[in-house]
DODOZA-540877 format. One line per 8 residues: their letters; for each residue z, x, y of N, C-alpha, C. Coordinates in nm, 3 decimals, padded with zeros to 5 digits. Layout:
BEGIN
A> Z X Y Z X Y Z X Y | ...
***
This chain:
BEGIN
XXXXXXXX> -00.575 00.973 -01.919 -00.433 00.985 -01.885 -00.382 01.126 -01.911 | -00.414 01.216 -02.044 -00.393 01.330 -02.076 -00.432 01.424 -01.953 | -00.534 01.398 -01.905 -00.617 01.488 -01.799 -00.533 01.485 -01.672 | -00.471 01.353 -01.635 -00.419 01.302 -01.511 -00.258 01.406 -01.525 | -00.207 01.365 -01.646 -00.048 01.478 -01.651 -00.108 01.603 -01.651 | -00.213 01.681 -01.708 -00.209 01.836 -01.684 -00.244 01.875 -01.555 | -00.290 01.746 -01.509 -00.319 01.784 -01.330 -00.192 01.839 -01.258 | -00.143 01.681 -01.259 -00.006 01.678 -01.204 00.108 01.781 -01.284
XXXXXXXX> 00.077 01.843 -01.383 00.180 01.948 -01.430 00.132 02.072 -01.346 | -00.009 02.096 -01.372 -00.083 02.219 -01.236 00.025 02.202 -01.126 | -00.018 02.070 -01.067 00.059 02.076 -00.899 00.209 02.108 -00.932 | 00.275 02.119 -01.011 00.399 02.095 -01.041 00.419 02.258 -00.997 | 00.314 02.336 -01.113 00.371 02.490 -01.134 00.293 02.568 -00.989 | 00.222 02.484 -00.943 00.159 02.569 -00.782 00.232 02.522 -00.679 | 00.352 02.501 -00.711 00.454 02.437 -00.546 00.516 02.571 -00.491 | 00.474 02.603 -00.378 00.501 02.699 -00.350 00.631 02.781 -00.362
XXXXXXXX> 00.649 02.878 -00.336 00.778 02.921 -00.357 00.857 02.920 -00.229 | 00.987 02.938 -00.247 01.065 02.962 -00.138 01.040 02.969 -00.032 | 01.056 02.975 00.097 00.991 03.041 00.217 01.068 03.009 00.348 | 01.010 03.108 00.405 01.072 03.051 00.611 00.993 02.928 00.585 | 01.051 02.850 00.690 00.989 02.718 00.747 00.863 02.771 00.846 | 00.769 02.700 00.909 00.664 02.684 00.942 00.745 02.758 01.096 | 00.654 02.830 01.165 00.683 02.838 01.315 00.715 02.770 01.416 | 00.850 02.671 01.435 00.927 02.635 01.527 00.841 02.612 01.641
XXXXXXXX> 00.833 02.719 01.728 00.774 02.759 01.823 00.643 02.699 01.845 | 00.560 02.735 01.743 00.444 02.666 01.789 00.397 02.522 01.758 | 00.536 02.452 01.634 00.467 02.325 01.617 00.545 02.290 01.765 | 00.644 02.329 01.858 00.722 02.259 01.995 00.540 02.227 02.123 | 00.496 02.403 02.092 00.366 02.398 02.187 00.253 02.241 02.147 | 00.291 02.188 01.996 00.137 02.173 01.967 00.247 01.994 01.984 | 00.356 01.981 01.982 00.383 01.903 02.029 00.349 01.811 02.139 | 00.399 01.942 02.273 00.352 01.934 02.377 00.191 01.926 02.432
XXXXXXXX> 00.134 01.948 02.391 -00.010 01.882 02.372 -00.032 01.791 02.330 | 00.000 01.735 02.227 -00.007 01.590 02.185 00.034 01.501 02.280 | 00.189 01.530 02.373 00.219 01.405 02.460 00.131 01.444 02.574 | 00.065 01.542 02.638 -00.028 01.511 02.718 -00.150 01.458 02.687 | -00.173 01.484 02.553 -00.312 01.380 02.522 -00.315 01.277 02.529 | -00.161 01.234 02.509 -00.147 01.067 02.504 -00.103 01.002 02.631 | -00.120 01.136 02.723 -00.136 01.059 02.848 00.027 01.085 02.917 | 00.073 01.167 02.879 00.231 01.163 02.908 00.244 01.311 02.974
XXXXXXXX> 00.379 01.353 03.067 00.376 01.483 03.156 00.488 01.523 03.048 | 00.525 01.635 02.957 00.599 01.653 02.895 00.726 01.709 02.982 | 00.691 01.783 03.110 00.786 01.860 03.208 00.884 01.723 03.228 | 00.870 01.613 03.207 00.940 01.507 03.307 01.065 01.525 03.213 | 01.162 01.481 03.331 01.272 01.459 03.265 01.324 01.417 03.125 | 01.309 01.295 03.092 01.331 01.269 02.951 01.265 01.295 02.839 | 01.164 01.372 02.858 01.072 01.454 02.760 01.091 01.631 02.761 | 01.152 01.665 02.843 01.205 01.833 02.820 01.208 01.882 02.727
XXXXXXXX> 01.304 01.782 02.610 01.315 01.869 02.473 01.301 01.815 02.386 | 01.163 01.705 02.447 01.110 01.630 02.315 01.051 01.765 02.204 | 00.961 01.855 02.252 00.871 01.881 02.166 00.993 01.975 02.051 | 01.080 02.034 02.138 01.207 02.104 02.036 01.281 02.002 01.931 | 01.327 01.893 01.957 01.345 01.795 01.851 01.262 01.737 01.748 | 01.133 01.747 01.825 01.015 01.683 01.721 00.996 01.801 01.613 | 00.973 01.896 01.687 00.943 02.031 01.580 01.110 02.075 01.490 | 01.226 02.047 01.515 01.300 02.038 01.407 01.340 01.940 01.328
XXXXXXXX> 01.299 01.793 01.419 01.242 01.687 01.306 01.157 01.720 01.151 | 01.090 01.741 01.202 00.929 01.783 01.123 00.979 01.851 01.030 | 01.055 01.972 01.058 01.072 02.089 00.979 01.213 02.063 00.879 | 01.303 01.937 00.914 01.381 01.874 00.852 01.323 01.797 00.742 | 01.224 01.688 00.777 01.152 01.610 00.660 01.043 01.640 00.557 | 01.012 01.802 00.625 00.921 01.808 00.517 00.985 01.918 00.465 | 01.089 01.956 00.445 01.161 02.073 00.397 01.155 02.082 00.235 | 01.064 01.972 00.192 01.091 01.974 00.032 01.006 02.074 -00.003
XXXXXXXX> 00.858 02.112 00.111 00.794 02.236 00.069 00.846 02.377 00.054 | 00.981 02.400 00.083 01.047 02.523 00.088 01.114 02.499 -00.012 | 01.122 02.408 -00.118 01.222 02.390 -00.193 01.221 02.411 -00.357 | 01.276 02.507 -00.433 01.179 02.522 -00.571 01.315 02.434 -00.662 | 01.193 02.361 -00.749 01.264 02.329 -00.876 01.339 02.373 -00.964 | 01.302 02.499 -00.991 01.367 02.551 -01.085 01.512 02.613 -01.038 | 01.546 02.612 -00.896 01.659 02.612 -00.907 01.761 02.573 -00.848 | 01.672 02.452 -00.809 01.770 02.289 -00.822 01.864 02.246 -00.892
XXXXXXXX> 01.774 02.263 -01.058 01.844 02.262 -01.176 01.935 02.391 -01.201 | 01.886 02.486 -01.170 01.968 02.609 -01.212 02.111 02.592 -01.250 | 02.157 02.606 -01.377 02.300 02.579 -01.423 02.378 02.442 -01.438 | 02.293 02.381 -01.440 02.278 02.236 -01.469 02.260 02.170 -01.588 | 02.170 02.195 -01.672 02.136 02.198 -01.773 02.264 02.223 -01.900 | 02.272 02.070 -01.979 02.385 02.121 -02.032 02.334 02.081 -02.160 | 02.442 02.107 -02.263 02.374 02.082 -02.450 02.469 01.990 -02.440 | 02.414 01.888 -02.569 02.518 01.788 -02.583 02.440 01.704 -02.692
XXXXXXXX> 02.481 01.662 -02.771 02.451 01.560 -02.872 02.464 01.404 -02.846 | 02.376 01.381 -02.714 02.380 01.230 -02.667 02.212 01.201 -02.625 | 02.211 01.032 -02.711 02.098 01.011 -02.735 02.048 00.856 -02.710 | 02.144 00.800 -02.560 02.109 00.686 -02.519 02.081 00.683 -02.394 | 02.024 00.624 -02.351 01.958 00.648 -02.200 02.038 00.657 -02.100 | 02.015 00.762 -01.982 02.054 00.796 -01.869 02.020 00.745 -01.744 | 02.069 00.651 -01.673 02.009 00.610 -01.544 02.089 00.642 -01.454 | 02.005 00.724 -01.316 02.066 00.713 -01.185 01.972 00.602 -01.108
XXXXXXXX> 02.036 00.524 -01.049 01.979 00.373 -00.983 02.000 00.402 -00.849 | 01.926 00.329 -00.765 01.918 00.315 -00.625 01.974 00.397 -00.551 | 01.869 00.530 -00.568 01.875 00.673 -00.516 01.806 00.638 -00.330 | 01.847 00.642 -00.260 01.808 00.646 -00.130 01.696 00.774 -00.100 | 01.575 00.727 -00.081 01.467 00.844 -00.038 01.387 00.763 00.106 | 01.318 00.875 00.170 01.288 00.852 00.295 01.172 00.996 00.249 | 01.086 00.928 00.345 00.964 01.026 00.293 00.839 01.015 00.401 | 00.712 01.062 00.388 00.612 01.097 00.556 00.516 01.075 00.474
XXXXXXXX> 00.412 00.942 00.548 00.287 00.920 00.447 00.201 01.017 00.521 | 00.120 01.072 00.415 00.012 01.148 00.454 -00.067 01.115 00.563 | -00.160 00.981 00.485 -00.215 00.931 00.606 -00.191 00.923 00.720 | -00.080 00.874 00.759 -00.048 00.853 00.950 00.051 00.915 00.970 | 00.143 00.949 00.907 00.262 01.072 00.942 00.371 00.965 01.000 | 00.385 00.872 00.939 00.502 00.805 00.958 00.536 00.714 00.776 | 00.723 00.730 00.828 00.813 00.728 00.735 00.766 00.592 00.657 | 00.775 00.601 00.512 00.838 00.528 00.418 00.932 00.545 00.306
XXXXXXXX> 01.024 00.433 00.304 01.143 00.482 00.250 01.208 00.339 00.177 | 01.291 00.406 00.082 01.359 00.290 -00.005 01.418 00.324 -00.139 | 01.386 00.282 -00.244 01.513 00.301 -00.347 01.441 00.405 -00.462 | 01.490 00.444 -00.547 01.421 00.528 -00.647 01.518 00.540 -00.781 | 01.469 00.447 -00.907 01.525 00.448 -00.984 01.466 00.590 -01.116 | 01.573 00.605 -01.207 01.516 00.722 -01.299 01.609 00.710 -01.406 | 01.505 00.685 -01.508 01.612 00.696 -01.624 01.525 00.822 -01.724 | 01.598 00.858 -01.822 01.592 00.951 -01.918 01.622 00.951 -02.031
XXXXXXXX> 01.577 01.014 -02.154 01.614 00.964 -02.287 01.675 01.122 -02.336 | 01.763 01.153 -02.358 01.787 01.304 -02.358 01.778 01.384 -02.500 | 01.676 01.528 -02.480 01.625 01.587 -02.608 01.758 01.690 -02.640 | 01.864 01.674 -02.684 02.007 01.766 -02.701 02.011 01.842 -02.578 | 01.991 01.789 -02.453 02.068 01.832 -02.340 02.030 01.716 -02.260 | 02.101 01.754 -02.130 02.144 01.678 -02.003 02.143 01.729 -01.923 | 02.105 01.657 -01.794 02.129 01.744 -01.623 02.214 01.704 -01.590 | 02.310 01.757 -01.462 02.414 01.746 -01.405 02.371 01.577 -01.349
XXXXXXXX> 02.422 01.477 -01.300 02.383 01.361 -01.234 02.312 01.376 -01.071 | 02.401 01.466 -01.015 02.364 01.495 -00.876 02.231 01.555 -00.853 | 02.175 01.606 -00.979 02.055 01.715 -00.961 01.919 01.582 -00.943 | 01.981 01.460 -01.007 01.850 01.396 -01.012 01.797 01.362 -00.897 | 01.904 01.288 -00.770 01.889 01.272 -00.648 01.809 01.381 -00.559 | 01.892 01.537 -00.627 01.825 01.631 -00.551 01.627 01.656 -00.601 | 01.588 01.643 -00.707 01.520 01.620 -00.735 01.403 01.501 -00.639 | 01.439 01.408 -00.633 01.336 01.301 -00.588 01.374 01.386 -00.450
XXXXXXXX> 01.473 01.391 -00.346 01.438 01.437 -00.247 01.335 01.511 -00.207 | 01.334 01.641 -00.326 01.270 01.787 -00.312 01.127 01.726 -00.293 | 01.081 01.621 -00.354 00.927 01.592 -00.310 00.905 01.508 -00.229 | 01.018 01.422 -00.189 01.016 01.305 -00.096 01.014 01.372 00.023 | 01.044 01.510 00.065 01.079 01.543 00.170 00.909 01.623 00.232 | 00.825 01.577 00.195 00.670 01.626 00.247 00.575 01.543 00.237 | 00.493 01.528 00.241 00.397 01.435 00.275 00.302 01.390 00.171 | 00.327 01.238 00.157 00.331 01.232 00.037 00.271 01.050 00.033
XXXXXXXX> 00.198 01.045 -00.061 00.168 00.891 -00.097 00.253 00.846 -00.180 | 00.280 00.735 -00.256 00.412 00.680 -00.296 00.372 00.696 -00.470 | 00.254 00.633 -00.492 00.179 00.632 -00.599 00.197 00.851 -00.687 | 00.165 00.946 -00.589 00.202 01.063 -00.667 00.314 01.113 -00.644 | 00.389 01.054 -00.543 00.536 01.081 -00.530 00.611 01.044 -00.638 | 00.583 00.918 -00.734 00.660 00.837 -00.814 00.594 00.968 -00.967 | 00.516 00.993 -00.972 00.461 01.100 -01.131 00.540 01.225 -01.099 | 00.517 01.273 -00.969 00.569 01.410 -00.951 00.723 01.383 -00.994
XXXXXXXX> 00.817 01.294 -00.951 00.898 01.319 -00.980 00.932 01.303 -01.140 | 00.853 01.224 -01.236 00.862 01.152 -01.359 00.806 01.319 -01.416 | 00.724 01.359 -01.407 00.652 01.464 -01.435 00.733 01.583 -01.501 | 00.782 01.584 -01.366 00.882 01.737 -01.338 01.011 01.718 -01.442 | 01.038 01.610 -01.416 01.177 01.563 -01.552 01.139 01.565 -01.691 | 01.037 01.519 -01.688 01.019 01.540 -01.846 00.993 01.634 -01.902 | 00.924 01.771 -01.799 00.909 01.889 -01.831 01.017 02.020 -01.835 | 01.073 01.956 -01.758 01.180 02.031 -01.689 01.320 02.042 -01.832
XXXXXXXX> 01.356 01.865 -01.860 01.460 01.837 -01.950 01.435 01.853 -02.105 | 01.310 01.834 -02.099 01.212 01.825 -02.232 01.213 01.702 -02.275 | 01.280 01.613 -02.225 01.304 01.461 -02.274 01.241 01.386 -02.345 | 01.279 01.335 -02.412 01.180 01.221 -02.519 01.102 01.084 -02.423 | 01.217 01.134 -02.320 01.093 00.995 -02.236 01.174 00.996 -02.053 | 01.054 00.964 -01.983 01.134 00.953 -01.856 01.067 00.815 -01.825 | 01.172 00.746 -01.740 01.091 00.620 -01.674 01.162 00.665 -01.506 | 01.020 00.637 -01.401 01.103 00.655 -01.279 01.026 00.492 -01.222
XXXXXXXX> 01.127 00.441 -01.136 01.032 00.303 -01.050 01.096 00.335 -00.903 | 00.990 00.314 -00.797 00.998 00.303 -00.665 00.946 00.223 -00.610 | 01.071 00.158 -00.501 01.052 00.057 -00.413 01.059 00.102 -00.284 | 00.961 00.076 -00.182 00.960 00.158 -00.087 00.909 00.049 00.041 | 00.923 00.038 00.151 00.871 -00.051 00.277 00.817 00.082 00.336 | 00.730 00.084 00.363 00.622 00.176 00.459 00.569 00.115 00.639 | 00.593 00.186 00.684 00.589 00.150 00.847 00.461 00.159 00.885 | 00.370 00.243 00.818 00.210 00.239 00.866 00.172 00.088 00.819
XXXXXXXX> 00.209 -00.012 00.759 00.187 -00.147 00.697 00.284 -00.250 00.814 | 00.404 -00.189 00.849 00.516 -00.263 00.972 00.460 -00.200 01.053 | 00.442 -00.129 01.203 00.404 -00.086 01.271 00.286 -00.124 01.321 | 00.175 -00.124 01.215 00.072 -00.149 01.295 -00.046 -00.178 01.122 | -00.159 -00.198 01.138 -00.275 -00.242 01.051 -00.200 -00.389 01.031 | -00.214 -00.421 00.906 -00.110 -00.535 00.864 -00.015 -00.627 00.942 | 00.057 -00.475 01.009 00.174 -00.543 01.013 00.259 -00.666 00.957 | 00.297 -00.625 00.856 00.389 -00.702 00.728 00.486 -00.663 00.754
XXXXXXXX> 00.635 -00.716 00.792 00.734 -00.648 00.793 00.809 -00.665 00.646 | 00.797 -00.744 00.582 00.898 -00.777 00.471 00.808 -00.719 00.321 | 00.677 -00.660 00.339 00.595 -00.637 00.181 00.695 -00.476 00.169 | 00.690 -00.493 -00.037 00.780 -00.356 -00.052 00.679 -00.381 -00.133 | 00.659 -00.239 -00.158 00.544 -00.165 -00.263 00.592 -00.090 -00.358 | 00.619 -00.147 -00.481 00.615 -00.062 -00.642 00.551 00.007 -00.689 | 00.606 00.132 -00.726 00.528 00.229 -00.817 00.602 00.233 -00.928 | 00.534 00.228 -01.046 00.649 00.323 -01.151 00.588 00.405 -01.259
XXXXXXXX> 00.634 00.524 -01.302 00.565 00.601 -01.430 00.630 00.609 -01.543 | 00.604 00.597 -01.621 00.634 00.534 -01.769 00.606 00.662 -01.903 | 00.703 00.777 -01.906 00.625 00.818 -02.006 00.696 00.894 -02.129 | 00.677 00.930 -02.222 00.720 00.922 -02.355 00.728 00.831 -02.381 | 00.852 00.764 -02.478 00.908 00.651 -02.525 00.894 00.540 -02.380 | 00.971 00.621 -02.306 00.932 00.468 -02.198 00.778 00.392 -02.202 | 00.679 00.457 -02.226 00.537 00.421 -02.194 00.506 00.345 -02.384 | 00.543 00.475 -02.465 00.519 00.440 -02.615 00.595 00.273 -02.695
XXXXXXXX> 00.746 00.293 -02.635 00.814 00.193 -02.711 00.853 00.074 -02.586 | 00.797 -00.059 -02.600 00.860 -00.144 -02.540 00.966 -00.194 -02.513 | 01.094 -00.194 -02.587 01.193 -00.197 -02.632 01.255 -00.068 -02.514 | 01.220 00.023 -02.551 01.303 00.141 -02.407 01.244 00.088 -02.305 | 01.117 00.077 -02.278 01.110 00.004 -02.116 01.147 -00.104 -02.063 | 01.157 -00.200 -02.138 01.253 -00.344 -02.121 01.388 -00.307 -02.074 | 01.454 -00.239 -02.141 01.625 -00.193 -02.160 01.632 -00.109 -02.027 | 01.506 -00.059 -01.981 01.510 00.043 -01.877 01.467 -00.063 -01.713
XXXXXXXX> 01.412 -00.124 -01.747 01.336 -00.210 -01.640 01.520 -00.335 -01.621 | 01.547 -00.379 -01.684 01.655 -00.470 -01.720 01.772 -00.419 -01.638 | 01.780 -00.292 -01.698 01.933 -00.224 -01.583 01.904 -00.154 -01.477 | 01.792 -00.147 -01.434 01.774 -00.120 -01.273 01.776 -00.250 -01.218 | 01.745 -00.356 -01.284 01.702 -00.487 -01.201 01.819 -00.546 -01.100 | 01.790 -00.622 -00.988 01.875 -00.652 -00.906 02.013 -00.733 -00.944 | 01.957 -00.775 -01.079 02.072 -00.935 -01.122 02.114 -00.879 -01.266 | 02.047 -00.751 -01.306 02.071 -00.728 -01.452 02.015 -00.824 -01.567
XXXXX> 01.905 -00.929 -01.567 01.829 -00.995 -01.614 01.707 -00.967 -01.611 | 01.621 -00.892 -01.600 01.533 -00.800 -01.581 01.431 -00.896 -01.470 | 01.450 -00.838 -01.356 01.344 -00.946 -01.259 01.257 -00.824 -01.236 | 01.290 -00.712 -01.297 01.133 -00.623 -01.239 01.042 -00.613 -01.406 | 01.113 -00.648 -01.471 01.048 -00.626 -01.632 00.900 -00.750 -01.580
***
């Protein structure tokens, strides 16, 4: 497990920095190749400006790679002598599975145990976005974000849980329309003391009786 967080702390500190977005232009061309592979005339009428929408699609959802952490938080970060848990609940994320390049999306809970400071509330949302927004499996989507908080806040403990419906499972293989898939990462006190993960699992739950504990 020790080995698995210094990984995921690596990926944390190699996220690229800032940047232009990817060339417009040529993901529109490589667009347009794709719908003739699939058998389609892109010139036709209702496809004109597919490949221009697809390519600022693209460059909309995966925008979390242009996006740096550190100053997300920037000026956020506040001191304070509070030492009971922090939850933002049913954060709306939407996200691009690696594998097939189509959306899964759904709720994202996060709580925090705070080491004499605090983040602004809004930063946490911005947070899960910043990685939700690239391509991503659900399973390291759910650490990266647990990861980055606990490093970031210094926190005595982060718990994050995600509920997510994935369309490569609706769409097509499976096809399940109603399965939602849980992840959650558990660490400091959340992982160490049962008692914080109960209390944490309990007030995200749908009824406030803990149906995800």
């Amino acid at each position: 497990m020790a080995k698995l967080r210094r990984r995921t702390l690596q990926r944390i500190e190699d996220l690229p920095p800032v940047k232009r977005p990817a060339d417009e232009g040529h993901i529109q061309s490589l667009v347009a190749q794709l719908l003739k592979a699939l058998g389609e005339t892109p010139s036709r009428n209702g496809l004109l400006k597919t490949p221009e929408r697809v390519a600022k699609a693209l460059q909309f959802m995966t925008r979390g790679y242009h996006q740096n952490i550190d100053h997300l938080l920037n000026g956020a970060l506040f001191p304070i002598e509070y030492d009971e848990m922090v939850i933002v609940k049913d954060i709306d994320f939407f996200s691009m599975c690696e594998h097939h390049m189509l959306p899964f999306f759904g709720k994202c809970h996060v709580g925090y145990l705070p080491n004499k400071k605090v983040v602004g509330l809004s930063k946490i949302p911005r947070v899960v976005d910043a990685f939700s927004r690239r391509l991503q499996v659900q399973e390291r989507l759910t650490t990266q974000i647990a990861e980055t908080l606990k490093q970031k806040l210094n926190a005595h403990g982060v718990g994050v849980v995600m509920e997510a419906q994935h369309l490569c499972m609706m769409m097509r293989g499976v096809e399940k329309q109603n399965t939602i898939a849980v992840t959650s990462s558990m660490l400091g006190a959340f992982r160490t003391q049962q008692q914080t993960r109960a209390e944490f699992l309990k007030l995200i739950s749908r009824n406030g009786v803990g149906d995800l504990g």
